[in-house]
C-alpha positions as CSV (number, residue, x, y, z in Angstrom):
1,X,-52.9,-23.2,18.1
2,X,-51.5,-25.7,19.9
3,X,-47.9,-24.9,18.8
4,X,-48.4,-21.8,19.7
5,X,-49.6,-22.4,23.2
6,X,-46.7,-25.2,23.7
7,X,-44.2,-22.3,22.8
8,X,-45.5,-20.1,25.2
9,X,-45.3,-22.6,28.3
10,X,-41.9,-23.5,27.3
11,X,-40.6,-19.7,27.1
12,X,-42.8,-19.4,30.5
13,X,-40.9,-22.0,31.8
14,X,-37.9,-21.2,30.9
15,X,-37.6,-17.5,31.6
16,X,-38.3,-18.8,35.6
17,X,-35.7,-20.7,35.2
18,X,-33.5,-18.1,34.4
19,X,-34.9,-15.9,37.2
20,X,-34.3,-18.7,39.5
21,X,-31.2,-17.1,41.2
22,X,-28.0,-18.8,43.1
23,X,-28.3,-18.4,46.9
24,X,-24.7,-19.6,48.1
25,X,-23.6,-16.7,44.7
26,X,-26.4,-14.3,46.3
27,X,-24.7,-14.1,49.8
28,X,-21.2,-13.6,48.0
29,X,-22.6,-10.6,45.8
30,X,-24.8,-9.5,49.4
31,X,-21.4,-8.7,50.7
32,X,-21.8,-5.3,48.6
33,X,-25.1,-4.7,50.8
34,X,-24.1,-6.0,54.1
35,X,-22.7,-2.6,55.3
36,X,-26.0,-1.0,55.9
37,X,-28.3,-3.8,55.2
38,X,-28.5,-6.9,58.0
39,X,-30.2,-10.1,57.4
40,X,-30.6,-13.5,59.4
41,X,-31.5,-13.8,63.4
42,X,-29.7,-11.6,64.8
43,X,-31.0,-9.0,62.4
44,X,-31.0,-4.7,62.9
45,X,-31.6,-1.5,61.7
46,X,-28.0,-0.1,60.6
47,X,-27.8,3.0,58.0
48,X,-30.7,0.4,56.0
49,X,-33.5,-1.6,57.6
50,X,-33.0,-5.1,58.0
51,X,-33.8,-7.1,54.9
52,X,-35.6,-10.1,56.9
53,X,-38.6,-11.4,54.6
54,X,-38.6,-8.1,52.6
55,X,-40.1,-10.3,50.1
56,X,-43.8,-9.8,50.7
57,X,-43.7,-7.2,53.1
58,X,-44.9,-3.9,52.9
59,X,-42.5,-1.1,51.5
60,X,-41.6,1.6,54.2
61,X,-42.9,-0.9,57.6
62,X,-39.9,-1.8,59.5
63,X,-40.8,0.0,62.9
64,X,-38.0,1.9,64.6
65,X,-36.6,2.6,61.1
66,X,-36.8,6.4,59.2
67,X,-37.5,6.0,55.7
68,X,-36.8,8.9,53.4
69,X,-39.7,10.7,51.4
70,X,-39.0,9.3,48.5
71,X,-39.2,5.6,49.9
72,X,-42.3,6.7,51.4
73,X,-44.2,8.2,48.4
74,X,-42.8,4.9,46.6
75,X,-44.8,2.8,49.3
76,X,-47.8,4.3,48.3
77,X,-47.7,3.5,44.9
78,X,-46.2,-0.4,45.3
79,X,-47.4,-0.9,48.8
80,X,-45.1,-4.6,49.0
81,X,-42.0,-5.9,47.5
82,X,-42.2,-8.4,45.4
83,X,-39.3,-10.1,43.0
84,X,-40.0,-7.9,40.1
85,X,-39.8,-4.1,41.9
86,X,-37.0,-5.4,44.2
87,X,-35.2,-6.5,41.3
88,X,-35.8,-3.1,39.7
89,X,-34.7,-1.2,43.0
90,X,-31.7,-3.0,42.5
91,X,-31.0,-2.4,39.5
92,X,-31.0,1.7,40.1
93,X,-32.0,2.4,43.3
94,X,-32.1,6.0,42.9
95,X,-33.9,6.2,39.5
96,X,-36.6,3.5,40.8
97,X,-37.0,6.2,44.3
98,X,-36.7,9.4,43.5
99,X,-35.1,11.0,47.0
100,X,-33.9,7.7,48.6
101,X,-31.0,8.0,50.8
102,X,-29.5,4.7,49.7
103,X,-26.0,5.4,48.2
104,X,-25.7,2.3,46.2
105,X,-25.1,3.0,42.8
106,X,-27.2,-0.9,42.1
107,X,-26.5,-4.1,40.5
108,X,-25.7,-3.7,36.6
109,X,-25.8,-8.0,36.4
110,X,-29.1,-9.6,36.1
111,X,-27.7,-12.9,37.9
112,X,-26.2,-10.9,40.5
113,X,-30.0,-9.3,41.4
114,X,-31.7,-12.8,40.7
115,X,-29.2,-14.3,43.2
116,X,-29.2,-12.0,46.1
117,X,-33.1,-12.2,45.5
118,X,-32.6,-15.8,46.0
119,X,-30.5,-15.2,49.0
120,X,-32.7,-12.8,50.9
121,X,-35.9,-15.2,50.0
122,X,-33.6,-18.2,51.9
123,X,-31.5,-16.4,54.4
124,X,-34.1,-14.0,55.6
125,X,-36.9,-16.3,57.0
């Protein structure tokens, strides 16, 4: 028993470490985002909504800002983004949101998500 429960705090441990994410690498690989998305003071609405402290906010509540259907109806279900369905989204936007309007094919790499994810969590305060 308390093998097992040593083995399963280390693979705990471990796997967060793996999710930690880069943040200097994250703003590199958020050059591919930049175009629509903004993110820092200075912040707007472009083709995307600003990505200041997504994480933790509600899905689809950036006044000023027209969300698609499909974002909308996605709201309702997740109601705030969080690491794990933001790193999903980013993975395949378009199968995650059925109907979103974002173009961007998403992020095959598992670092690259887990460092923009860092990035946005440090740059977008």
């Amino acid at each position: 028993m308390r093998a097992l429960l040593l083995t399963l705090i280390t693979v705990t441990f471990l796997g967060s470490l793996a999710q930690a994410g880069d943040a200097a690498k994250g703003e590199k690989t958020y050059r591919k985002c930049a175009s629509c998305h903004m993110v820092g003071p200075k912040a707007k609405n472009r083709v995307g909504p600003q990505l200041n402290g997504i994480l933790g906010r509600e899905i689809g509540s950036i006044a000023g800002y027209k969300y698609s259907k499909g974002m909308l109806a996605y709201a309702a279900e997740q109601k705030v983004w969080n690491e794990e369905n933001l790193a999903a989204y980013l993975t395949s936007p378009r199968k995650v949101v059925k109907g979103t309007r974002m173009s961007f094919a998403g992020l095959r790499k598992q670092t690259d998500r887990d460092n923009i994810i860092a990035y946005l969590k440090k740059a977008a305060k």
